[in-house]
N, CA, C and O of each residue as an XYZ file, in Angstrom:
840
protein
N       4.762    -14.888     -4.010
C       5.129    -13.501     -3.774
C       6.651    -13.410     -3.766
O       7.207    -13.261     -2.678
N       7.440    -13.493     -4.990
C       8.679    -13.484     -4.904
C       8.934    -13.509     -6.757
O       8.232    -13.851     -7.709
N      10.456    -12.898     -6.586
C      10.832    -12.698     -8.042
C      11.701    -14.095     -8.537
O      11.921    -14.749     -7.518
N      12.096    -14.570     -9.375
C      13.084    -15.573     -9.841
C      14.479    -15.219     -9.739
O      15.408    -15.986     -9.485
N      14.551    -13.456    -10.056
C      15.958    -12.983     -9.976
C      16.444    -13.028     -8.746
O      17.657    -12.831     -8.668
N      15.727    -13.276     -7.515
C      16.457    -13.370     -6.369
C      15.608    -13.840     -5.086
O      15.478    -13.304     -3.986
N      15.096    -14.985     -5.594
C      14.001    -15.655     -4.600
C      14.766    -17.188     -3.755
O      14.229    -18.248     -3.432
N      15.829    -16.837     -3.645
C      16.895    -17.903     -3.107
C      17.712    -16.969     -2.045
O      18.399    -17.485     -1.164
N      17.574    -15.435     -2.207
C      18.231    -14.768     -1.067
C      17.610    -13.589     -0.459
O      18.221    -12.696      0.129
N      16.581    -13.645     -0.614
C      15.434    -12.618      0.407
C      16.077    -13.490      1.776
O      16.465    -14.615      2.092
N      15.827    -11.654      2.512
C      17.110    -12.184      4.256
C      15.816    -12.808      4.912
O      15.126    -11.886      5.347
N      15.270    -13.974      5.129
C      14.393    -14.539      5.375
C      14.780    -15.762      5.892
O      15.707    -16.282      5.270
N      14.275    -16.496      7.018
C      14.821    -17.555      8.004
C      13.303    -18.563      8.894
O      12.453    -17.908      9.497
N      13.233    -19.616      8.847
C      13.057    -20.509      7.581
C      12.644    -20.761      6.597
O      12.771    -21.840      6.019
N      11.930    -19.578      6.130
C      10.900    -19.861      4.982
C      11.646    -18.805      4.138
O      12.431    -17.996      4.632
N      11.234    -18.901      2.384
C      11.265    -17.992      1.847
C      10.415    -17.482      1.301
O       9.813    -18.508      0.987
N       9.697    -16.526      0.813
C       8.121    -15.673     -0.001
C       7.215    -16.329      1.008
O       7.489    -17.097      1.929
N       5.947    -15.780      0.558
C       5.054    -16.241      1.142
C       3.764    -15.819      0.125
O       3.935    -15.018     -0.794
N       2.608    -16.378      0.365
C       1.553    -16.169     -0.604
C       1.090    -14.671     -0.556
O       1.253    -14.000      0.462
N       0.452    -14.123     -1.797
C      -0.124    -13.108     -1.699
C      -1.326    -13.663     -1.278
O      -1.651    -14.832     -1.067
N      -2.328    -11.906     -1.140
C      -3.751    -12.086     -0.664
C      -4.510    -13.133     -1.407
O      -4.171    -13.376     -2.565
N      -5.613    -13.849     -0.800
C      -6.612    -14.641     -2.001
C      -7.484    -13.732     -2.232
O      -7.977    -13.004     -1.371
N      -7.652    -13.722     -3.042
C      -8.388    -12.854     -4.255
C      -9.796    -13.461     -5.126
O     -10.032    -14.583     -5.573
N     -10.633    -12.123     -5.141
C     -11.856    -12.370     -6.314
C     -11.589    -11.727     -7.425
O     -11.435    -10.505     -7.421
N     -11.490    -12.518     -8.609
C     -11.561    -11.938    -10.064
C     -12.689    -12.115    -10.814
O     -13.205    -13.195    -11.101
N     -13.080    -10.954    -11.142
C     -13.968    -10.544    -12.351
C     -13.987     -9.816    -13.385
O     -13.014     -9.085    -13.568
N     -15.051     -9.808    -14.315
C     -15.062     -8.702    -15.412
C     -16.002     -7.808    -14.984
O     -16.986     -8.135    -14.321
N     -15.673     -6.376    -15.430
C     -16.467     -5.439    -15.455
C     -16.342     -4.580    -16.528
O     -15.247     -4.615    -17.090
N     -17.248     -3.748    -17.003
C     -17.268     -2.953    -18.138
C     -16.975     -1.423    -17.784
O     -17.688     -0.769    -17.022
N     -15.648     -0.851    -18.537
C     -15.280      0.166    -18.227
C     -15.307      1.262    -19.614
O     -15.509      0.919    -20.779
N     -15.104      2.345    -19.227
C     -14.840      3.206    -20.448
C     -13.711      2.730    -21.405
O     -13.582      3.337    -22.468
N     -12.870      1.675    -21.108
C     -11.804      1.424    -21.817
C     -12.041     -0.308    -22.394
O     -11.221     -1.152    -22.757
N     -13.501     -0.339    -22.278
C     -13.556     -1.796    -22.556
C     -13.789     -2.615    -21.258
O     -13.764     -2.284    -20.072
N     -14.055     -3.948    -21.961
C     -14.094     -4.752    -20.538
C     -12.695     -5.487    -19.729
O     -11.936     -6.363    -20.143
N     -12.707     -4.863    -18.631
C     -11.433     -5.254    -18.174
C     -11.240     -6.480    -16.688
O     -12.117     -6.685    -15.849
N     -10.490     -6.835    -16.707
C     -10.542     -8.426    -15.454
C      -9.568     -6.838    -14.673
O      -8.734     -6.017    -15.053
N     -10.735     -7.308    -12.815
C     -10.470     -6.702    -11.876
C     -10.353     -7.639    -10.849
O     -10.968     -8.705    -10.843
N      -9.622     -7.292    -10.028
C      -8.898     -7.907     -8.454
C      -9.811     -7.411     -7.437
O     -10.335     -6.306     -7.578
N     -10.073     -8.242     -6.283
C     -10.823     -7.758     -5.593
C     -10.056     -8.593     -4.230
O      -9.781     -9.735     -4.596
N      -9.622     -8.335     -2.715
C      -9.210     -8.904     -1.999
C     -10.768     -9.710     -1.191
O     -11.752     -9.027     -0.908
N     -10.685    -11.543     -0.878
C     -11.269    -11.774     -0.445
C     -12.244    -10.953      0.653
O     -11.655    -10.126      1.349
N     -13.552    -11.102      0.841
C     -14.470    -10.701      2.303
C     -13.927    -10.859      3.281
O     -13.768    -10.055      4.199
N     -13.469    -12.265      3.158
C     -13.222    -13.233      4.388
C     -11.821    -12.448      5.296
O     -11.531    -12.689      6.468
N     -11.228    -11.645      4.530
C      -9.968    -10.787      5.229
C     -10.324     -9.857      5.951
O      -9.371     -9.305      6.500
N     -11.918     -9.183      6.335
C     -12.203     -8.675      7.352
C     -12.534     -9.125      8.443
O     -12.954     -8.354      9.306
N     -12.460    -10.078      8.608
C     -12.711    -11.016      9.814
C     -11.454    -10.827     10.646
O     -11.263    -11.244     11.788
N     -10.539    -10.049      9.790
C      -9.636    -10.058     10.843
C      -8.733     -8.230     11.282
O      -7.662     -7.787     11.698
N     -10.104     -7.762     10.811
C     -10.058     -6.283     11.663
C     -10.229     -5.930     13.198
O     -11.023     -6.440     13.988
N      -9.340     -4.983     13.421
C      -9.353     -4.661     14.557
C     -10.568     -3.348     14.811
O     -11.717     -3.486     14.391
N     -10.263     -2.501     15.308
C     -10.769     -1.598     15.789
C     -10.383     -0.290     14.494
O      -9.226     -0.002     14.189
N     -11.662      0.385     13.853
C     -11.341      1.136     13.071
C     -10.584      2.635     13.656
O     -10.831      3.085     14.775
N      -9.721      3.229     12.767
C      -8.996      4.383     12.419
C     -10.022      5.069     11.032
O     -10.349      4.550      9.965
N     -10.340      6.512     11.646
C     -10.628      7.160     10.652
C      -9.819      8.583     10.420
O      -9.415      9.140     11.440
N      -9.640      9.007      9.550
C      -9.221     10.610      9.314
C      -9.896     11.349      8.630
O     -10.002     11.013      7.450
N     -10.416     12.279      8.956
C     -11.388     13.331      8.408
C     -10.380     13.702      6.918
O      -9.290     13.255      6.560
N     -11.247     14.641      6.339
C     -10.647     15.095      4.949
C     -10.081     16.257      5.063
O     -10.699     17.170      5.611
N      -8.772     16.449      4.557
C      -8.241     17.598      4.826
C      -7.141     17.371      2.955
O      -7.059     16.493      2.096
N      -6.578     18.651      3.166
C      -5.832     19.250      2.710
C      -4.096     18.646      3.230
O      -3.495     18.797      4.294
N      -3.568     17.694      1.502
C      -2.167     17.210      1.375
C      -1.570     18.371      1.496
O      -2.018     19.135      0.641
N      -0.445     19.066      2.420
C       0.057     20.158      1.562
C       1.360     19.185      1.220
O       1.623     18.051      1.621
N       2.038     20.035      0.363
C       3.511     19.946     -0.017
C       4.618     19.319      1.145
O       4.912     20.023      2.111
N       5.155     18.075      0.998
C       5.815     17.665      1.887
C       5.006     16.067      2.663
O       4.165     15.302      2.190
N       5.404     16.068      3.406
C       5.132     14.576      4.039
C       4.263     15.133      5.481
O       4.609     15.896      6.382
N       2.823     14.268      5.196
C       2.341     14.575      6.761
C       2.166     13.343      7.794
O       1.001     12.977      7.633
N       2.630     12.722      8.546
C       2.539     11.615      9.523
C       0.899     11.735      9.942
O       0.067     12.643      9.930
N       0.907     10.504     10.266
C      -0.613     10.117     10.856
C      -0.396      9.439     11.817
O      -1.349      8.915     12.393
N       1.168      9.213     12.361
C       1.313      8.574     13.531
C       0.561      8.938     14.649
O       0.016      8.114     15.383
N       0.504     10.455     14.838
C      -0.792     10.869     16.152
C      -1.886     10.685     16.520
O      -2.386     10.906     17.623
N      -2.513     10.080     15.195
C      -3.959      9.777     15.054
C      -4.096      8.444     15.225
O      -5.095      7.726     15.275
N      -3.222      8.278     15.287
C      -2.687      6.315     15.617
C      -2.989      5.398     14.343
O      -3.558      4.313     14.463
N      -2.574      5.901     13.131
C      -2.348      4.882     11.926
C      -1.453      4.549     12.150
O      -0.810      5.589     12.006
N      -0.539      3.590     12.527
C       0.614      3.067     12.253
C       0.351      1.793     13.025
O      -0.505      1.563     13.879
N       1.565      0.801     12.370
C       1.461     -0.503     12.106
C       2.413     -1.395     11.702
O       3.179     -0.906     10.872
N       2.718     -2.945     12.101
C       3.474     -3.161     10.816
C       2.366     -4.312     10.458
O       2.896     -5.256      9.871
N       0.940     -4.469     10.668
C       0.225     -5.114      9.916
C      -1.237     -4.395      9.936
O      -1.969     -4.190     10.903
N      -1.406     -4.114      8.720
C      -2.657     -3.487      8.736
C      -3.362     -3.282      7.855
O      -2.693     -3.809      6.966
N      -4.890     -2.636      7.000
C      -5.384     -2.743      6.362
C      -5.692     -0.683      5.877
O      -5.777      0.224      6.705
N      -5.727     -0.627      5.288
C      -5.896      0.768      4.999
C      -6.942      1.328      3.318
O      -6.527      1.112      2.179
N      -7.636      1.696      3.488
C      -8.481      2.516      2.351
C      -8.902      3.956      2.060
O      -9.939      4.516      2.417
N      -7.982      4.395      1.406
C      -8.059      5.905      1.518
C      -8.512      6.279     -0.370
O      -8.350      5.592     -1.378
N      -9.013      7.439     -0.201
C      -9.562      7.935     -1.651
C      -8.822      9.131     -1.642
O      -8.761      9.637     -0.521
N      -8.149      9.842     -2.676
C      -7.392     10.906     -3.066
C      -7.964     11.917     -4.338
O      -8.794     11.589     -5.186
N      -7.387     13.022     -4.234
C      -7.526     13.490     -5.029
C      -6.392     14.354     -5.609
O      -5.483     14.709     -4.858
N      -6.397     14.681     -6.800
C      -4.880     15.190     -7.676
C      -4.954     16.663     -6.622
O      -4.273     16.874     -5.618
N      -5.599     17.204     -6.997
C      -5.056     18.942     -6.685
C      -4.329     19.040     -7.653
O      -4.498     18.408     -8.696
N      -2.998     20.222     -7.340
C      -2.171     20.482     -7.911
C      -0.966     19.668     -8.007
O      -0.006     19.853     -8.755
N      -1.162     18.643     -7.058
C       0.314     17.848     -7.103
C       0.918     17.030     -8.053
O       0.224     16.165     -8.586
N       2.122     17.154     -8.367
C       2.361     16.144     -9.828
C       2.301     14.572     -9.058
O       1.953     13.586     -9.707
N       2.590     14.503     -7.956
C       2.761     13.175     -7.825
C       2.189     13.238     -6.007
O       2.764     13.982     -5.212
N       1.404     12.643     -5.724
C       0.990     11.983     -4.806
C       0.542     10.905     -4.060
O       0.100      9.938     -4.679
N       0.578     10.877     -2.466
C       0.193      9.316     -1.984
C       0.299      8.792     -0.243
O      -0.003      9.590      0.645
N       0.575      7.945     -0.052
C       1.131      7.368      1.457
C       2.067      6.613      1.315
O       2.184      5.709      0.487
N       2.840      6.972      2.182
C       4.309      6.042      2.630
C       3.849      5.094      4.286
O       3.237      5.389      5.313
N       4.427      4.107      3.856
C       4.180      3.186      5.094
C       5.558      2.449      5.665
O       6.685      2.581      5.186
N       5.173      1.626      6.833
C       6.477      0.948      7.099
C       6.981      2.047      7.279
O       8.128      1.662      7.505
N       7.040      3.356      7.376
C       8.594      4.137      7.953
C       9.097      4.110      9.266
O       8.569      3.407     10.128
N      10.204      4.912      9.513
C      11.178      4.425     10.616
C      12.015      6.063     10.047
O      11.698      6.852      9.156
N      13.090      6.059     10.972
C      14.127      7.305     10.649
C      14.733      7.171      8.917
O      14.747      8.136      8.152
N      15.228      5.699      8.525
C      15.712      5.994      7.294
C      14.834      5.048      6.494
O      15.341      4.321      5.641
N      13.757      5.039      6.702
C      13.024      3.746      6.026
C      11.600      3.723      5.282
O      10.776      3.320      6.103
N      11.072      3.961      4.217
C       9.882      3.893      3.787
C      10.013      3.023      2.444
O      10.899      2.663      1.668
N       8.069      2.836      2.676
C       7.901      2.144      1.500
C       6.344      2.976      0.621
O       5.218      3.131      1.091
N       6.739      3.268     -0.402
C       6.090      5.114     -0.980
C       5.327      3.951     -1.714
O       5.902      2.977     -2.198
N       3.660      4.206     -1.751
C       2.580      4.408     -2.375
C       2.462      5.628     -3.079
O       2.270      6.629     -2.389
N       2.558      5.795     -4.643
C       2.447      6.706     -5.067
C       1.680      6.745     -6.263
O       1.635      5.932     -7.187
N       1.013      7.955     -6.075
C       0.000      8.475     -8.313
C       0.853      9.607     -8.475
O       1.407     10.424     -7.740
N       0.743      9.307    -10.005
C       1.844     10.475    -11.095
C       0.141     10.628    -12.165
O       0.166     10.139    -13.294
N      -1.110     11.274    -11.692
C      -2.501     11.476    -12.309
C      -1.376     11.947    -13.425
O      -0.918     10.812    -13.294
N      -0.546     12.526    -14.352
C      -0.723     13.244    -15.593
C      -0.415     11.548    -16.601
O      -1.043     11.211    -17.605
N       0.520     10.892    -16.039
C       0.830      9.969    -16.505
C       0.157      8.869    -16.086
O       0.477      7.699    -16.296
N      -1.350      9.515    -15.129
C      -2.274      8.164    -15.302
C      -1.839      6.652    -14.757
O      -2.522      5.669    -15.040
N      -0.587      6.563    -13.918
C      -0.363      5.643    -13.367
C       0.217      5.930    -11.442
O       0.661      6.898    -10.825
N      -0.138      4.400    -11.066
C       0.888      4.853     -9.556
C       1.887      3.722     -9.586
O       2.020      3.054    -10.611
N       2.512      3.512     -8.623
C       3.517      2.769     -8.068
C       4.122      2.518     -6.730
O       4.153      3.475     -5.956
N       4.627      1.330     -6.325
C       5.214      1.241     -5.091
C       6.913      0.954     -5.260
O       7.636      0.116     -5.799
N       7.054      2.146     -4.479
C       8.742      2.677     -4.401
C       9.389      1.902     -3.004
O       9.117      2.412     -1.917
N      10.119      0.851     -3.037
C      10.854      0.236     -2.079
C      12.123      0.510     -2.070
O      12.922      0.051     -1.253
N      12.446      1.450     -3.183
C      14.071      1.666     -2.653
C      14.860      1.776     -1.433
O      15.843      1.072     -1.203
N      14.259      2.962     -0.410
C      14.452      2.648      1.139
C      13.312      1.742      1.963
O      12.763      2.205      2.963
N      13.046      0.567      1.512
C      11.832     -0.166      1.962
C      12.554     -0.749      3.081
O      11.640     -1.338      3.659
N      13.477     -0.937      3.672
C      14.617     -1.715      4.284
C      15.788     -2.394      3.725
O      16.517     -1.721      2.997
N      16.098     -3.671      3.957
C      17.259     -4.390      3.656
C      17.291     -4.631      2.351
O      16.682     -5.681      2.148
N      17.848     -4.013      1.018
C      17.201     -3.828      0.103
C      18.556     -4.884     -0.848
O      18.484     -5.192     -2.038
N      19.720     -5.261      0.141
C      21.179     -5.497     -0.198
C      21.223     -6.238     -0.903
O      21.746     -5.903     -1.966
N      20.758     -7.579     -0.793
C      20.867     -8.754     -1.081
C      20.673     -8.923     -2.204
O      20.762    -10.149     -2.252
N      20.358     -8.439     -3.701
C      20.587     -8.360     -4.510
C      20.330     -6.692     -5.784
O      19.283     -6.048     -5.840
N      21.317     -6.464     -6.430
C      21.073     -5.300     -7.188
C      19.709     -5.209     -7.276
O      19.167     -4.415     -6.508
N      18.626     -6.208     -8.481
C      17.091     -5.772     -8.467
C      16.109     -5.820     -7.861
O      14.989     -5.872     -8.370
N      16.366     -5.809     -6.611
C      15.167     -5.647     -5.889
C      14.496     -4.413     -5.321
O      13.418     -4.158     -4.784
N      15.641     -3.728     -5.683
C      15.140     -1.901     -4.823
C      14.993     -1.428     -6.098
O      15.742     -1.634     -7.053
N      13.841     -0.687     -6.058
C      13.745      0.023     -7.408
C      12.097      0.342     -7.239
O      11.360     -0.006     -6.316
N      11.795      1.068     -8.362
C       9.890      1.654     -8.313
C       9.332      0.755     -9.477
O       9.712      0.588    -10.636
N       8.540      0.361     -8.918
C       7.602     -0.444    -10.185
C       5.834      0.144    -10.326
O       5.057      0.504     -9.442
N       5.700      0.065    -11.470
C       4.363      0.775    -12.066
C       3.435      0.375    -12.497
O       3.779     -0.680    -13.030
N       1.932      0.574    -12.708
C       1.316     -0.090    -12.878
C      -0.156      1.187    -13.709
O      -0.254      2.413    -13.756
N      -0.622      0.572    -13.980
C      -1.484      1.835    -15.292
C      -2.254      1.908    -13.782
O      -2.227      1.209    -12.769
N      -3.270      3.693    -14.386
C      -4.150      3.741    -13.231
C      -5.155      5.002    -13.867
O      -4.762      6.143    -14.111
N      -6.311      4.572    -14.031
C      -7.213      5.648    -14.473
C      -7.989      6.601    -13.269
O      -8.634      6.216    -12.294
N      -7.762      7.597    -13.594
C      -8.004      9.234    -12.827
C      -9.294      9.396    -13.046
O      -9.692     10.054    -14.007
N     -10.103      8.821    -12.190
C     -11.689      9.241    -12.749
C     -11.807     10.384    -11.470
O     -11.608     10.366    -10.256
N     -12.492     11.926    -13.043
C     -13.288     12.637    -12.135
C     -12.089     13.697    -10.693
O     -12.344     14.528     -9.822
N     -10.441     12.794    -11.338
C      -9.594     13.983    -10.430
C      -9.402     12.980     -8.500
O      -8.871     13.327     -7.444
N     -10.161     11.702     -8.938
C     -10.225     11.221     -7.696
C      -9.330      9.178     -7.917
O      -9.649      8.403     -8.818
N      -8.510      8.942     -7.053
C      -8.182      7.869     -6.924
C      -8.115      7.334     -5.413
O      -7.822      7.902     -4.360
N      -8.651      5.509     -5.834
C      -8.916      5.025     -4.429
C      -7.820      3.824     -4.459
O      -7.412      3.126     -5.387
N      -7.527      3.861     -3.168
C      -6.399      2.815     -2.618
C      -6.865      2.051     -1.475
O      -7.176      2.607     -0.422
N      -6.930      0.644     -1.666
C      -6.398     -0.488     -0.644
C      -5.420     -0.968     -0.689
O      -4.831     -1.342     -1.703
N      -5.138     -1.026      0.216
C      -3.591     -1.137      0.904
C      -3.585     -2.004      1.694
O      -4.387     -1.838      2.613
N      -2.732     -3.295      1.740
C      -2.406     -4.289      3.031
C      -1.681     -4.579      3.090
O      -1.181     -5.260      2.195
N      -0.863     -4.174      4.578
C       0.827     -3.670      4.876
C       0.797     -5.081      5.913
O      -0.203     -5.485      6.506
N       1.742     -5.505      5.942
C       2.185     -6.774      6.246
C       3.866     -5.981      6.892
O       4.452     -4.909      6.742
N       4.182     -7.780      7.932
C       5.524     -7.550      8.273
C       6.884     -7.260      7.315
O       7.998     -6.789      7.544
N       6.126     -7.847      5.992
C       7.373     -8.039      4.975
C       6.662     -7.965      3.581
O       7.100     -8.711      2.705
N       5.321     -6.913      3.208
C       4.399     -7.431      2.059
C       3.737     -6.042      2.098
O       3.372     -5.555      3.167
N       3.573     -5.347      0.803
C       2.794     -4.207      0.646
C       1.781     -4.579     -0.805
O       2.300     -4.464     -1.916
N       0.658     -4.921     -0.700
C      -0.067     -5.051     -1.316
C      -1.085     -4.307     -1.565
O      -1.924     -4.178     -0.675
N      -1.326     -3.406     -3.265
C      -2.089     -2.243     -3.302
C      -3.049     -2.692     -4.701
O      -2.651     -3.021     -5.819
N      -4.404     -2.574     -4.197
C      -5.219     -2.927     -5.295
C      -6.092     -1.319     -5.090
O      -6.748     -0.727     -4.232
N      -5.538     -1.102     -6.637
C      -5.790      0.686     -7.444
C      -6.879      0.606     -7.996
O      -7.169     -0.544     -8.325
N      -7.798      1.570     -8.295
C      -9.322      1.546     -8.924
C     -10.028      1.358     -8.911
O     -10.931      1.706     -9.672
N     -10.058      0.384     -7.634
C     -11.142     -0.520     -7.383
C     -10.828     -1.846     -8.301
O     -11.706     -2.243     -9.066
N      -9.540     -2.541     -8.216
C      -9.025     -3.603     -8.513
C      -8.857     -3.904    -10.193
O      -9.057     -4.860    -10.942
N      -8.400     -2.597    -10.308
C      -8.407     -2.259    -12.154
C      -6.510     -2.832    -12.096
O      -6.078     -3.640    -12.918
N      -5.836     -2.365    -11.247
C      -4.400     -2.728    -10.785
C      -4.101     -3.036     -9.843
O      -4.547     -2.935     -8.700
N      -3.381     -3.404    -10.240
C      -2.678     -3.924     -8.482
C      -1.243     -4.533     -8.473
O      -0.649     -5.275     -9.256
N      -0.927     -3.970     -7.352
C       0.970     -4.647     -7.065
C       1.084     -4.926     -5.938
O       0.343     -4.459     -5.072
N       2.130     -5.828     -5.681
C       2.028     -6.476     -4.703
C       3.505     -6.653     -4.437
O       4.046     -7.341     -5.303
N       4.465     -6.138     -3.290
C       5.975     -6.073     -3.093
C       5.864     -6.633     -1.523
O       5.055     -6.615     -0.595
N       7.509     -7.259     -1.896
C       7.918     -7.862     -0.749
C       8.826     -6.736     -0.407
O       9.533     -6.137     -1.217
N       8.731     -6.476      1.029
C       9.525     -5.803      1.812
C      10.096     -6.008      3.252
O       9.556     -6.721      4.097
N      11.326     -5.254      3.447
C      12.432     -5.972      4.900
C      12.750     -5.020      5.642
O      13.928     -4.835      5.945
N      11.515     -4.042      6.184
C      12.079     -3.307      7.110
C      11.945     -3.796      8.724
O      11.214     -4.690      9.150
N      12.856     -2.955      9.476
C      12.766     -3.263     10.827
C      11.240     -2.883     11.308
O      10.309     -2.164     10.944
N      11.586     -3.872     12.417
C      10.176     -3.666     12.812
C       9.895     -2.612     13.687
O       8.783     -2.443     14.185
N      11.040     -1.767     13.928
C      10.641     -0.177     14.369
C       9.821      0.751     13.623
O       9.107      1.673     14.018
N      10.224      0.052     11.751
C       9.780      0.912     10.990
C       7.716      0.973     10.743
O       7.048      0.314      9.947
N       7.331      1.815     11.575
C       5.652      1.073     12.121
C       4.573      2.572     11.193
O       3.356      2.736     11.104
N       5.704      3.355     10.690
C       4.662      4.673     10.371
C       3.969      4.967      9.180
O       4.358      4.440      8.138
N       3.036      5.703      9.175
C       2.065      5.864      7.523
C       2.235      7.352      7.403
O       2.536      8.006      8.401
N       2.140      7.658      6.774
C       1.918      9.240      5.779
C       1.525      9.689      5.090
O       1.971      9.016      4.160
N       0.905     10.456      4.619
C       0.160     11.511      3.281
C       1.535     12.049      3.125
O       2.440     12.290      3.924
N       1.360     12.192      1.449
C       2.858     12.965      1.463
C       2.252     13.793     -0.090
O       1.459     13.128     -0.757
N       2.549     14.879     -0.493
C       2.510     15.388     -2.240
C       3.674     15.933     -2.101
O       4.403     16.152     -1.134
N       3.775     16.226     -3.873
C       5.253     16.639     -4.402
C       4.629     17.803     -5.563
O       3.528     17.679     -6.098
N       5.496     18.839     -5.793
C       4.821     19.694     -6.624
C       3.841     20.580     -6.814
O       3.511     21.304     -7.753
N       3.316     20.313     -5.396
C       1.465     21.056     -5.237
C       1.163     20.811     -3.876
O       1.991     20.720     -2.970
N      -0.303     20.690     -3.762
C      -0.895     19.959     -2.850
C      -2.043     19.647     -3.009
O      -2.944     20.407     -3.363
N      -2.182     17.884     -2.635
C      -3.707     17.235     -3.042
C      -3.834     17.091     -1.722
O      -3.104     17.391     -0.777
N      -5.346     16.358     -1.850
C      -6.483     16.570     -1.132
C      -6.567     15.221     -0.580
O      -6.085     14.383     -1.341
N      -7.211     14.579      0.934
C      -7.449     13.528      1.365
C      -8.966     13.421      1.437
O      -9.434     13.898      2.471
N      -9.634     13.028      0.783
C     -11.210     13.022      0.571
C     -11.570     11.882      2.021
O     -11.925     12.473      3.041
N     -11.498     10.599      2.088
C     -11.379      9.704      3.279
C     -10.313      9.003      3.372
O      -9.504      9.095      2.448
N     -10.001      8.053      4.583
C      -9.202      7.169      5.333
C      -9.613      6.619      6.212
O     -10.210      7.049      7.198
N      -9.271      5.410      5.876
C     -10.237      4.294      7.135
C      -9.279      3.300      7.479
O      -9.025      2.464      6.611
N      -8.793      3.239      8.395
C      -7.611      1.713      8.661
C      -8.124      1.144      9.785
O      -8.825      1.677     10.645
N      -7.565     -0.431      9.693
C      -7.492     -1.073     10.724
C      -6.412     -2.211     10.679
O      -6.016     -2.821      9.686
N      -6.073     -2.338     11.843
C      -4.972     -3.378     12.489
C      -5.329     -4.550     12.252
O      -6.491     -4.898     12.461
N      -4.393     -5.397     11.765
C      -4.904     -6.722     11.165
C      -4.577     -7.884     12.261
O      -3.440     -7.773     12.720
N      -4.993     -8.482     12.544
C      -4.739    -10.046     13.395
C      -4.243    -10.836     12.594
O      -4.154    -10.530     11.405
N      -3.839    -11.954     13.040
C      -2.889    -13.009     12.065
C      -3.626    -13.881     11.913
O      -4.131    -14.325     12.944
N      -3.965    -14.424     10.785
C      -4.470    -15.298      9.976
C      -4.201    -17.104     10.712
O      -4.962    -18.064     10.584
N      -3.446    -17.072     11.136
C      -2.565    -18.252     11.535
C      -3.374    -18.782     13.428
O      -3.396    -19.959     13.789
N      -3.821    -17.836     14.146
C      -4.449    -18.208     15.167
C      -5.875    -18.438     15.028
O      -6.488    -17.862     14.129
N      -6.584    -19.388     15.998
C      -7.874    -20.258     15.888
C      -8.785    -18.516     16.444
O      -9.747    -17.981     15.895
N      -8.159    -18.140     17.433
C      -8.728    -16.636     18.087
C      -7.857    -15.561     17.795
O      -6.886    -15.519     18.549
N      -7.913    -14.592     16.844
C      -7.068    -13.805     16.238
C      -6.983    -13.015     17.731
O      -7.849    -12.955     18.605
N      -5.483    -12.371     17.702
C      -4.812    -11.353     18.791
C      -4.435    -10.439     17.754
O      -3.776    -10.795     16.777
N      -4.928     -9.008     17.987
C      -4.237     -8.259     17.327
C      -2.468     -7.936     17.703
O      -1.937     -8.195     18.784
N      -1.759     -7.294     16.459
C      -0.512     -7.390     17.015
C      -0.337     -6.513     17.281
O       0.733     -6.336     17.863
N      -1.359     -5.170     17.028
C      -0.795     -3.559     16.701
C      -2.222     -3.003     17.978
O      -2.389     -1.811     18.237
């Protein structure tokens, strides 16, 4: 989980990167042919906490926090299904803080999403690391689904039901704990949302941290 252009100075102390999720790959047959899909291991629910749900409502225009409902985190698991509406571009921002997010986003006309780390945190340490990266994403039916697993320093999003997926390293403070619905241009729709707080992989009896 790290780039070559600058995997010698991520602000990181003793270690540097760390592994992405383990993963199931398969084929499945799609309208576009048969395509190899990502699937995050079973075995990563073993380390859920206590579920978060949000009823379905209405994105409007602008950014809505879910901090009240108690989504927020800086390790956690999240699955939400969307829908376009009118918005040109929609999604969830995580990791925020006062100057700090890291934007989950769909652009449905252009059929793709992306994760935007430009204000993801400490972004300094070298010119290419802040920037939006993209990834194809098919709009079935006006509806797109997201898993999401937000880590201390790791935003990992498998799109379509594991048709895409990206996976970014990120350095925000650990104040930065908040999630959001946000649209631009319109307003889409939150069909479901289901999160939970992740335990650390690393203890014999997981403690949640959140």
């Amino acid at each position: 989980m790290s780039n070559w252009q600058y995997a010698k100075q991520i602000p990181t102390a003793p270690w540097r990167s760390a592994q992405s999720l383990p993963r199931t790959l398969a084929l499945t047959s799609t309208s576009d042919g048969i395509r190899l899909v990502q699937q995050p291991v079973v075995e990563l629910q073993s380390l859920r906490g206590a579920p978060r749900r949000v009823a379905a409502r209405t994105i409007p225009q602008g950014v809505t926090s879910l901090d009240s409902l108690g989504i927020a985190g800086t390790s956690m698991e999240i699955v939400a299904e969307l829908e376009a509406g009118s918005a040109s571009e929609f999604g969830l921002k995580v990791r925020t803080g006062p100057t700090e997010e890291t934007v989950i986003g769909v652009e449905p006309k252009a059929r793709r999403f992306f994760i935007d780390r430009t204000r993801s945190g400490d972004t300094s340490f070298h010119r290419d690391f802040s920037g939006r990266h993209y990834a194809p994403l098919p709009i079935e039916n006006g509806r797109v689904r997201l898993h999401i697993f937000v880590d201390w320093s790791s935003v990992e999003v498998f799109a379509g039901d594991g048709r895409s997926v990206i996976t970014e390293q990120v350095f925000p403070a650990p104040e930065s704990r908040g999630v959001a619905l946000y649209a631009t241009g319109g307003a889409a729709r939150l069909v479901s949302l289901e999160a939970w707080p992740l335990a650390s992989a690393w203890t014999a009896s997981p403690r949640h941290r959140d």
